[in-house]
N, C-alpha and C positions, 0 to 999 in steps of 0.2 A: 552618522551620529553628530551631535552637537559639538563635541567635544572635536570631532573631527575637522566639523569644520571653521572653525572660529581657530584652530592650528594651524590648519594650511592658509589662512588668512592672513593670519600673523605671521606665516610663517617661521613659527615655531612647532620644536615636538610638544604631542599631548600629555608628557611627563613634566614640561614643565609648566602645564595647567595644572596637574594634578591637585596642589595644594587647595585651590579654588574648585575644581572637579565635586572635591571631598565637600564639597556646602550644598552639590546639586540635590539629594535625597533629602536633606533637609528643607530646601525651598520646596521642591514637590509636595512635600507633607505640609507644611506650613500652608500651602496654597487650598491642598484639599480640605483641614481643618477649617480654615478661615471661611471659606466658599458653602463649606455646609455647617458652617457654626457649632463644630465639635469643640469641646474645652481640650486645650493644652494639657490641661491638669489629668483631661481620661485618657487621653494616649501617653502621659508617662511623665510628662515633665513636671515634675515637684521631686523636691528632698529626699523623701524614702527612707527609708531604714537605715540607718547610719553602721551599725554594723553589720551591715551586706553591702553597700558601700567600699568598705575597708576592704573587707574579702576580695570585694570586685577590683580593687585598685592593686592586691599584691597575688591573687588566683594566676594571671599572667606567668610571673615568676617560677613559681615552679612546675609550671608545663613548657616555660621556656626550657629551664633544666632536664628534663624528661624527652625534649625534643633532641636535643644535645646529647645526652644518652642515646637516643634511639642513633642520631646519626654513628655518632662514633664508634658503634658495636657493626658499622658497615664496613665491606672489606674494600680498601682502599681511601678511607678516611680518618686523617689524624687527627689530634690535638695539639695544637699551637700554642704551648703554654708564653712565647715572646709575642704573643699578637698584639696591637693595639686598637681596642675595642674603639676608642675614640681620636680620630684623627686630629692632630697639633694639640692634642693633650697628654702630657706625659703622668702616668699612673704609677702609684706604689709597684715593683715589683711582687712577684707570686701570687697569691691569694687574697690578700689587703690589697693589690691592685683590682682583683676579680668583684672581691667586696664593694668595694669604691664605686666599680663600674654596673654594679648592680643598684646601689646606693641612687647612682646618678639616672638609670634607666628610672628607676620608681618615680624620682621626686620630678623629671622631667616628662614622660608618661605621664601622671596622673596631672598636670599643668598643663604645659605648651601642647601637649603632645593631643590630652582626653578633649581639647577645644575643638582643633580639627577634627577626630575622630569623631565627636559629636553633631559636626556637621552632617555625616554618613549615618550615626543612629538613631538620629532623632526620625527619620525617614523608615530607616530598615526594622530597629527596636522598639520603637514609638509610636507611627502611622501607624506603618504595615501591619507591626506585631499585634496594634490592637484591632485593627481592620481582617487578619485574618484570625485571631482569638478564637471564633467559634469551631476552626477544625482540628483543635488540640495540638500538646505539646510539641510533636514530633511532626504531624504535618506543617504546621506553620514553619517551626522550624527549617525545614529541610526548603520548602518554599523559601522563604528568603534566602537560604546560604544558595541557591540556582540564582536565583535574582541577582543577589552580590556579588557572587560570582562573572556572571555575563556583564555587569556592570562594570567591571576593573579590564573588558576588550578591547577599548581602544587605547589605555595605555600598555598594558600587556604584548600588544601588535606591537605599540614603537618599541620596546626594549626591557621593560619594566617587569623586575624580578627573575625573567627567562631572557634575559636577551642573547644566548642562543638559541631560544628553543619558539620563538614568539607567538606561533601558531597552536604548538602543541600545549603550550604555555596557558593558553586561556582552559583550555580543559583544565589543566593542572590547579590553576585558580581555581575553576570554578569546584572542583573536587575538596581543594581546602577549606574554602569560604563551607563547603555544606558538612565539614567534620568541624567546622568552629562554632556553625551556629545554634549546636545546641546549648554549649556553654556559655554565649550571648543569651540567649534567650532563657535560661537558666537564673543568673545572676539581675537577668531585669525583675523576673516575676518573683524570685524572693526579697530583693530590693523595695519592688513596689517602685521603682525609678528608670528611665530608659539612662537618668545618667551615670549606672552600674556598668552597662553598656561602652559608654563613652570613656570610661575609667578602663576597665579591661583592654579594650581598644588601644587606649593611647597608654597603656604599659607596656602592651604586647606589641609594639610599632617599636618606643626605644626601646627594648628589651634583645627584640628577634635579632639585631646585629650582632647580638653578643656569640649567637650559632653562625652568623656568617662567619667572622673575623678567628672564632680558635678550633671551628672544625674545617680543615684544610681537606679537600679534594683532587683524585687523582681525574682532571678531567672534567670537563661541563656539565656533560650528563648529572655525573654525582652530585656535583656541587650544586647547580640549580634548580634539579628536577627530585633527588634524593636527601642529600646530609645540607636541606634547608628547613627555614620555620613554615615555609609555604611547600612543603616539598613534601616526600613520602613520611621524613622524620616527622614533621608538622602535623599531619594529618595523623599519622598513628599517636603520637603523644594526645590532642585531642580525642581521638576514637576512643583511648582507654575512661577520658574523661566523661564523655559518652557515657560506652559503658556502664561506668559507675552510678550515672547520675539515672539512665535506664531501671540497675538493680537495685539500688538503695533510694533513692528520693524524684519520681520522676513528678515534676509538679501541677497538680490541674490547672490549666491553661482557658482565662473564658476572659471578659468582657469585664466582667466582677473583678478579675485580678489589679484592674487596671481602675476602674472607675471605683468613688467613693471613698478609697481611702485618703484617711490625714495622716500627717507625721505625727510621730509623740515621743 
């Protein structure tokens, strides 16, 4: 892969492309827009619904907290209430530290964080989402979260997220990426915005340390492959969300969702 080699080039790992990585499904999409003279505007990018928006920017949150739950009801997983979520920053102790440090996940998420991230959905939630539109909610869906998945293999390989597990690790990605992306894909098409997308994304990037740093593991296994936000806690806190979004509102998914709309 590219990514591949333009590291051993540099001779650098492909983790510390990553940040750059994150812009490549955006150029791609960019590239095929511009090449067949699709509007910007019908694969997603305009304003959108301002409250699906909000949602999109704090939904993260508490399926962080749900994944947190989920790990910590595993046997041989604590709670570290002395952790620090943010390294050379010292936080409130108890609770008002926790607060703080969720405080600081949003406001930096939905910022620094939904810029990059939007590098990656303007591609995945944008392009593609509108390029495959016509085979419905749950096929598109699950298509990209495979896509996205195998797309995070060659930093996965160097270390990234599993790095004891590297190989087995890309499955493991690619299994989260496809229990995330319905709730991506979810949030864009009531948005009417791929940048509900980029918001979720980049709450859920600061956010997810918050399940590294105070659910403590006995062991690799658990800790990277189990009591994580990319791990089996991750994936089932997502599935419920699923779920949910299956029984109670699952949304028509077309071509229409995307094109023709204004903000108001």
């Amino acid at each position: 892969m590219a990514l591949v080699l333009i590291s051993d080039s540099l001779d650098v790992s492909p983790i510390a492309l990553a940040p750059a990585y994150m812009f490549s499904p955006m150029v791609a999409g960019l590239a095929v827009c511009l090449s067949r003279d699709i509007r910007l505007s019908d694969v997603g990018l305009r304003r959108g619904r301002l409250r699906w928006l909000a949602i999109a920017a704090v939904v993260a949150l508490p399926l962080i907290g749900l994944t947190l739950a989920f790990a910590l009801a595993v046997p041989g997983v604590d709670f570290d209430p002395t952790a620090t979520p943010i390294p050379g920053f010292e936080l409130p102790p108890g609770l008002l530290g926790v607060a703080v440090a969720v405080g600081l996940a949003l406001v930096l998420g939905a910022t620094v964080n939904a810029i990059f991230a939007f590098g990656e959905e303007f591609g995945w939630r944008g392009y593609l989402l509108w390029e495959l539109a016509p085979w419905g909610f749950w096929k598109a869906s699950f298509a990209i979260g495979a896509l996205w998945g195998i797309w995070h293999t060659p930093v996965i390989v160097a270390g990234y997220n599993y790095p004891s597990f590297p190989y087995i690790g890309v499955l493991a990605m690619t299994v989260a990426c496809l229990s995330f992306s319905p709730v991506y894909t979810y949030v864009v098409v009531r948005a009417k915005s791929v940048l509900a997308a980029a918001l979720l994304h980049g709450v859920f990037n600061g956010s997810a340390g918050l399940v590294v740093v105070y659910a403590t593991a006995d062991g690799a296994a658990l800790e990277e492959l189990v009591a994580s936000p990319v791990g089996a806690a991750g994936v089932l806190a997502f599935g419920v969300a699923a779920i949910a979004i299956a029984v109670l509102d699952t949304p028509t998914l077309s071509r229409k969702s995307f094109s023709g709309y204004r903000a108001s």
